[in-house]
Structures are given as structure tokens and as C-alpha cells.
C-alpha positions as CSV (number, residue, x, y, z in Angstrom):
1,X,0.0,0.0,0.0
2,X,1.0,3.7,-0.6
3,X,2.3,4.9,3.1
4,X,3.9,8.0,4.5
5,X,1.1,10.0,2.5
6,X,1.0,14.2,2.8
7,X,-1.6,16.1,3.8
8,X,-2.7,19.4,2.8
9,X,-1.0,21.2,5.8
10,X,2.3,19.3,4.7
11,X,2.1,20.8,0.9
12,X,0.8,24.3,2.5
13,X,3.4,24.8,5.7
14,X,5.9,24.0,3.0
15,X,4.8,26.4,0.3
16,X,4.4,29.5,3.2
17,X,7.8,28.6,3.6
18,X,9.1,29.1,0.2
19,X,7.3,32.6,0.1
20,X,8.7,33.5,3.3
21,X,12.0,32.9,1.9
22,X,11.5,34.7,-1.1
23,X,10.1,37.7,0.9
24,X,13.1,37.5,3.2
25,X,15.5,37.7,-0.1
26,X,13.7,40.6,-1.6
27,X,13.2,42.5,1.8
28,X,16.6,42.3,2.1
29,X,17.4,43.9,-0.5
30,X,15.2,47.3,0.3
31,X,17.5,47.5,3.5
32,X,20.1,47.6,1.6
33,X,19.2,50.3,-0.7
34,X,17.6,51.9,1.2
35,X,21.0,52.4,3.1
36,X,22.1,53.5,-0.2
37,X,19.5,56.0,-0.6
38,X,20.3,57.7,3.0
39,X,24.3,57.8,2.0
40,X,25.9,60.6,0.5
41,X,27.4,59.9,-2.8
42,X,30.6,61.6,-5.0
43,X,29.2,62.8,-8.9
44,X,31.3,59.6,-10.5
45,X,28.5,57.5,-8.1
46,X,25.5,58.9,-9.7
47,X,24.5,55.5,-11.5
48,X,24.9,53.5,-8.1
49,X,21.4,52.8,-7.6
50,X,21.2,51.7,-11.0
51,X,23.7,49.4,-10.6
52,X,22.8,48.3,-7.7
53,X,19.7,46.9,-9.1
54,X,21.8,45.5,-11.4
55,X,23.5,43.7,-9.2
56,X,20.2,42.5,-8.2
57,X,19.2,40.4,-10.2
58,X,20.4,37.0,-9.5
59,X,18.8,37.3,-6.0
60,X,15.7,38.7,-7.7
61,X,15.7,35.8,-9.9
62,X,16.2,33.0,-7.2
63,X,13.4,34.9,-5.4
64,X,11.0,34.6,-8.2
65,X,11.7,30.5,-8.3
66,X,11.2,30.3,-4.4
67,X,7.8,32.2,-5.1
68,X,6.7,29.6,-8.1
69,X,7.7,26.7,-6.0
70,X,6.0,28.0,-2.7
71,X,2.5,28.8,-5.4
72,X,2.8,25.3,-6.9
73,X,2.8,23.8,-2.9
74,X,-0.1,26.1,-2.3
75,X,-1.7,25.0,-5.3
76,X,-1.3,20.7,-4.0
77,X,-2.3,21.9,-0.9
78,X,-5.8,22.6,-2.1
79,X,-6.2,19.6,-4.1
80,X,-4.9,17.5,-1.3
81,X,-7.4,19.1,1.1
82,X,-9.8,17.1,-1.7
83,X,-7.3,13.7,-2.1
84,X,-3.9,13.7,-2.0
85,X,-3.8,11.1,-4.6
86,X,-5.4,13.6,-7.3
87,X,-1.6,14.8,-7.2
88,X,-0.3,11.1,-8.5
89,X,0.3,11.2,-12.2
90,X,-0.2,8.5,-14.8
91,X,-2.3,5.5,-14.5
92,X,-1.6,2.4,-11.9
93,X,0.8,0.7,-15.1
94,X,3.4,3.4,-14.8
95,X,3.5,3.3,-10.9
96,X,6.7,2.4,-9.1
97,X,7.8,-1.4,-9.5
98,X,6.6,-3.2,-6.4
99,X,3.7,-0.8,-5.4
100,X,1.6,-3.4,-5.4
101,X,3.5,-6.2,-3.4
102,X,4.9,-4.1,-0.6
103,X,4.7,-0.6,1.0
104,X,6.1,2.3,-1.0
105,X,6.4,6.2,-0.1
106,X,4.0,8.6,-1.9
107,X,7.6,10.6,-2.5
108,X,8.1,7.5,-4.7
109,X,5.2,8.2,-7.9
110,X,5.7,10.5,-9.8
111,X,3.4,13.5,-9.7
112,X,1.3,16.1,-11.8
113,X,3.4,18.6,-13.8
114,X,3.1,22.1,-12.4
115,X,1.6,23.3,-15.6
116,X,-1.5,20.9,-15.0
117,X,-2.0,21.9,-11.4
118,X,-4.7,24.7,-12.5
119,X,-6.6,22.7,-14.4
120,X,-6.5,19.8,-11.9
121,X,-7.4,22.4,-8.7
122,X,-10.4,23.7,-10.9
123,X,-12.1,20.4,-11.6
124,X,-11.8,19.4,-8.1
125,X,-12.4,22.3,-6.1
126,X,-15.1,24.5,-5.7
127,X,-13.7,27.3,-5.6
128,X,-12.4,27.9,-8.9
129,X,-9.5,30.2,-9.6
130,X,-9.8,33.7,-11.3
131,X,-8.7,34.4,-14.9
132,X,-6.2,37.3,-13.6
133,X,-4.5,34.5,-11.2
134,X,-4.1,31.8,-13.5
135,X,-3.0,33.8,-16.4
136,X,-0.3,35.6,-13.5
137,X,0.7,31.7,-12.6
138,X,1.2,30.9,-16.7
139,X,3.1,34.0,-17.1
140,X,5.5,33.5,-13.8
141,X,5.6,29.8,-14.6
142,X,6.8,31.0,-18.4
143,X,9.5,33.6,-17.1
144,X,11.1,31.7,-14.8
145,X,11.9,29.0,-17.0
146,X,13.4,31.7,-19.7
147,X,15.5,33.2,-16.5
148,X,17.0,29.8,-15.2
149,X,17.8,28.5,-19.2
150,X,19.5,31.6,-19.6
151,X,16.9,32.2,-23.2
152,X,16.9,35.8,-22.8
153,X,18.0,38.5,-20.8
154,X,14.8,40.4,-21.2
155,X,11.9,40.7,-19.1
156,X,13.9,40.4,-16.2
157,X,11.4,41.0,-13.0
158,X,11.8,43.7,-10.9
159,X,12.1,43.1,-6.9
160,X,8.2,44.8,-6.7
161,X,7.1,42.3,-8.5
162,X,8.4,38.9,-6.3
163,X,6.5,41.0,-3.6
164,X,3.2,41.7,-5.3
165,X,3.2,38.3,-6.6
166,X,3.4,36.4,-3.4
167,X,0.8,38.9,-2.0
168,X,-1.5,37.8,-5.0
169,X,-0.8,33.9,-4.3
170,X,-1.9,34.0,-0.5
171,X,-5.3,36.3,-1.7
172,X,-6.0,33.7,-3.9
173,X,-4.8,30.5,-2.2
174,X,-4.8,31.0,1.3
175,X,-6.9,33.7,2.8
176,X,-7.2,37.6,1.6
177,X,-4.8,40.2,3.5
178,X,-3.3,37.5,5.5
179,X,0.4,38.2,5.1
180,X,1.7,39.9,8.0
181,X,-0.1,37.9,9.9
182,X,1.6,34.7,8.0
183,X,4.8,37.0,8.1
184,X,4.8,37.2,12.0
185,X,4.7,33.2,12.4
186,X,7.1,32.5,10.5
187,X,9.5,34.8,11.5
188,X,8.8,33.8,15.2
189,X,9.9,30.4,14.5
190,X,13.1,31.0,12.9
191,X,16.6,31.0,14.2
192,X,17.2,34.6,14.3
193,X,14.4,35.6,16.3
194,X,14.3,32.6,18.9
195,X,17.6,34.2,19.7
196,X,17.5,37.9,19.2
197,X,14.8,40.1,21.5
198,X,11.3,40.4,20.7
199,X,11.5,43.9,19.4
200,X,13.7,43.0,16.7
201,X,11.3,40.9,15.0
202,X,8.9,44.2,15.6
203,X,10.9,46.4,13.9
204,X,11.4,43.6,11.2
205,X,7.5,43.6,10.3
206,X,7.1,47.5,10.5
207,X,10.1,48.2,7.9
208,X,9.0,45.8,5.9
209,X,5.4,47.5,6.0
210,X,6.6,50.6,5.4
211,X,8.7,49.8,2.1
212,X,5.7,47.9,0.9
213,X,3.4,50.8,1.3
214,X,5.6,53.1,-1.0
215,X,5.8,50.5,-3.6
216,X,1.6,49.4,-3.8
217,X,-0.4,51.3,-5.5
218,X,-3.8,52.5,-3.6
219,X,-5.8,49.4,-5.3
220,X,-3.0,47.1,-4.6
221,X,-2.6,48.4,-0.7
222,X,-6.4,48.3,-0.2
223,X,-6.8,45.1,-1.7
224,X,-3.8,43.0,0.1
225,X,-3.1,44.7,3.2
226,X,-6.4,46.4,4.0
227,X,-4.7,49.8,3.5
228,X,-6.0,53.2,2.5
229,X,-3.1,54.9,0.9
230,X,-6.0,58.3,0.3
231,X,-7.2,57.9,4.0
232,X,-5.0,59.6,6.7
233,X,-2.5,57.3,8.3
234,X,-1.6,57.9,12.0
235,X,1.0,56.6,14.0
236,X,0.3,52.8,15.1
237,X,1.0,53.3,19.3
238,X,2.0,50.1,19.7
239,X,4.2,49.7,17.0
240,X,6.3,53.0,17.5
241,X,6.4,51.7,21.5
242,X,8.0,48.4,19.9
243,X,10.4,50.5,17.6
244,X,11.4,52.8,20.4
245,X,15.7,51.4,19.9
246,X,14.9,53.1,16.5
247,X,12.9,55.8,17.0
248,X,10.3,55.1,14.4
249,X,6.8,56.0,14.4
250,X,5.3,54.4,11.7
251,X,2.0,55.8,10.4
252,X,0.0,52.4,9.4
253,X,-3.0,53.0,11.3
254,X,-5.9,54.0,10.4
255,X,-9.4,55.2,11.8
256,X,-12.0,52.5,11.6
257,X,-14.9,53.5,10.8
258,X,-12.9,56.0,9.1
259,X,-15.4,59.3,10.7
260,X,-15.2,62.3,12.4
261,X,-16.4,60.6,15.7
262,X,-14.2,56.9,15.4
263,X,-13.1,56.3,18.7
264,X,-10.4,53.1,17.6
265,X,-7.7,52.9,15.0
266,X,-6.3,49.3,13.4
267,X,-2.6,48.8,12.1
268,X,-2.3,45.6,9.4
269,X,1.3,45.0,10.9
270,X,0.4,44.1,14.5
271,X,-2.9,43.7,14.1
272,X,-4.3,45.0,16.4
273,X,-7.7,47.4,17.4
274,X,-7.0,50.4,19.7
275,X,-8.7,52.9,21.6
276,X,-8.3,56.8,21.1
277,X,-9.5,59.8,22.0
278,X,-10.9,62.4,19.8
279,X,-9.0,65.7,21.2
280,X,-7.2,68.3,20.1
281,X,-3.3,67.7,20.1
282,X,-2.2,71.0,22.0
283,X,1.3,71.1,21.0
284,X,2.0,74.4,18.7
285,X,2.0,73.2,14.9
286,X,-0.2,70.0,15.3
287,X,-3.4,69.3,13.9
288,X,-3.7,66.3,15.4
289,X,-7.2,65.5,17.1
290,X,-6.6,61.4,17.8
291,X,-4.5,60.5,20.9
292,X,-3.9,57.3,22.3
293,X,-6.9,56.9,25.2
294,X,-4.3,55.0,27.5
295,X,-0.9,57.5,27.2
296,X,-2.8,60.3,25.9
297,X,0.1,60.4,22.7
298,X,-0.7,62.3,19.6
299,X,-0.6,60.1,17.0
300,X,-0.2,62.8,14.5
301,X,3.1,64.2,16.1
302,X,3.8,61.6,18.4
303,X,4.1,64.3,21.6
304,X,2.3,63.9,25.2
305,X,-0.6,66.2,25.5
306,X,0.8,69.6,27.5
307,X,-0.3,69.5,31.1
């Protein structure tokens, strides 16, 4: 008999994986220019944000095949939540020798190709996937195999991309404006942050917030992070508390109900609902009319209220 068989939280704990990974490469890379950003450079370094994009590629590359893998184990993970053995391929004849006389690993037969996952998650799930996904998944699938052949040198993806793709993937296959939330697990569980402090991991999620909302477009914020680029941002309490070594006070909450008389904001990056109070700021130069209802903080300027 067929032992050792997956489930769909194998497939899908494995594919979160892959996209964390490609996430952590292209993150990584926004650190780093941003660093090159905030240096001061001589006239003869003009083109060094050029090339460092340039430079980028290879790990932009290698992040765009962590992504397809991570979709395709996404993808299994549905159709195994159906039958894992919709994923064998062929019919019993072309089965491993033996399969039939003695116990064999489901890591032995061979399985679907990746370019017959869609149609095989369509027919057996209810949930059908949308035109704009599948035709994203043909076109990735497609590029990725002209980067690793080495066919062209063209079309190259751009670092945005590996991000907005891997935010599309979890809309579609795991759960809408999930990420951070899939972000924070993950992160919690690896080496660095077993070992490092807490706030570390904070400050982490929130620069990684921040770059991602200069890069999405309103649409795009909205859609995967629950974001409204054209509604006024104010300074997550909680988060700036957590990035106090830094002294950052990132502006990713917003009012909710977004009115004149909201009493809570919500931040996408910890996630969480909190109380304000709907007062004038007081300090000289602020406009700033929501404080935090605990500390009494502005979260417009960031200042204690003057006693």
C-alpha cells in the first residue's frame, strides 16, 4: 500500500515557507538600498542605484523561483485538502515497480506537472480560480523558465514584482490580507528571532510595512493589506512603542470607521484594534485631534498632550 502519504497542511506549511524565503530575499534587499539611498554619494557614483539593481538580479531571480515553487505547494495543498492522490500522475501501469506487493512512499510516484496543477485544482475544487490569477501563474511559470535556461536576458522581473506576486498567491490561495499575519509566524519560528529580542522581529514587520506601502499602488494596498493609501494614516501606538531602539513611528493605522467621531484605530502590521481619544493635540504646529486613550500620545506628532 501507498504509506507516508502528505496532507494538505504538509504541501501548505511548505509552500508559506518558500514565500517566506522569497520575501526575506527581496526585503533584504530594500535595506540595503535603502542604506544606499540615505548615503551621500561623490558625482562619479550617480548610477549606483542603478547598478545596484543591477547587481540585483540573481537574487531577484532566485526569489521569483522560491515564489513559483512556494505557489505550486499552495496549489497541492488545495487539491490535497480534496485527495492527495489527485496529485499522482499516470495511471496504476506506470506506478513504481513493487507498489503493489509491498509498501512504497508517496515521494516514490511521480506527480502532476506544475503546468496541470490549475486545471486539476479547478475540476476538483469549488472554488475555482480567477482568470487574472491563472493567467499571473502561466506568465510566472513562463518567465522563470526563460531566467534559469538563460533564453533571454529580457523581461527580467523587478524586486516589486516577487512581492506583489506572493501577495496575489496568498489572496487567492490561502486567505485575503493574510500576510503579516503569515509574516509574523514565520519569522517567530526562525533562528534569528528565537535568539534575538522580541522587538527586533517588531521592527522587522514595520520596515518591511513601510517599504511595501511606497511601492503598492492604492488598489493594490487596499486590496492585500487592507490599507487606505487616500485615507490619513496615523501613528500605530503600539508599534512606534515596539520600535522605540529606532525611534520610528510608523504611520499604518488608520481610523476604523474611518469618521469624524471613530473612537479606535487598526494597524495591518500588529494587528491590532485600539482605543483613542478624539481631542485636540495641544502642542504648537499640530493638527492632530486622535490620541492614544491609554498614554494620551498624539498620534499625529507623536508628543504627550501639555499639562
Amino acid at each position: 500500500m501507498i504509506i507516508e502519504i502528505p496532507d494538505k497542511f504538509d504541501f501548505l506549511q511548505s509552500g508559506l515557507s518558500m514565500l517566506n524565503l522569497a520575501w526575506d530575499a527581496i526585503a533584504s534587499l530594500y535595506l540595503d538600498y535603502e542604506y544606499v539611498e540615505n548615503e551621500e554619494w561623490d558625482e562619479e557614483d550617480g548610477d549606483v542605484k542603478q547598478e545596484f539593481w543591477k547587481a540585483a538580479q540573481h537574487p531577484i531571480s532566485v526569489a521569483l523561483a522560491l515564489s513559483q515553487q512556494g505557489i505550486e505547494l499552495l496549489l497541492k495543498s488545495r487539491i490535497a485538502e480534496i485527495s492527495p492522490f489527485l496529485l499522482l500522475s499516470g495511471s496504476p501501469r506506470d506506478w513504481p515497480s513493487g507498489c503493489n506487493e509491498k509498501d512504497t512512499s508517496f515521494a516514490d510516484f511521480r506527480t502532476i506537472e506544475a503546468h496541470e496543477l490549475i486545471r486539476a485544482h479547478d475540476a476538483v475544487v469549488a472554488e475555482r480560480l480567477s482568470e487574472s490569477f491563472k493567467m499571473q501563474f502561466e506568465r510566472l511559470r513562463r518567465l522563470r523558465n526563460v531566467i534559469f535556461h538563460g533564453v533571454a536576458k529580457r523581461s527580467r522581473p523587478a524586486a516589486e514584482d516577487v512581492f506583489k506576486i506572493i501577495l496575489e498567491a496568498v489572496d487567492n490561495l490561502y486567505q485575503p490580507r493574510s500576510w503579516f499575519a503569515l509574516r509574523r509566524a514565520y519569522l517567530e519560528n526562525t533562528p534569528k528571532f528565537v535568539a534575538y529580542p522580541r522587538d527586533q522581529l517588531e521592527i522587522m514587520l514595520v520596515s518591511e510595512a513601510l517599504s511595501l506601502i511606497k511601492l503598492l499602488s492604492p488598489s493594490e494596498a487596499k486590496r492585500f493589506l487592507g490599507f487606505d493609501k487616500r485615507q490619513r494614516a496615523y501613528i500605530c501606538y503600539s508599534c512606534a512603542v515596539n520600535c522605540s531602539d529606532i525611534d520610528l513611528q510608523p504611520k499604518t493605522a488608520l481610523l476604523q470607521p474611518n469618521t469624524s467621531d471613530s473612537n479606535q484605530v487598526y494597524c495591518f502590521v500588529c494587528n491590532e484594534l485600539r482605543s483613542v481619544k478624539r481631542e485636540v493635540c495641544g502642542i504648537e504646529g499640530c493638527r492632530g485631534n486622535v490620541l492614544d486613550a491609554e498614554d494620551e500620545v498624539c498620534l499625529t506628532c507623536y508628543s504627550g498632550r501639555p499639562r
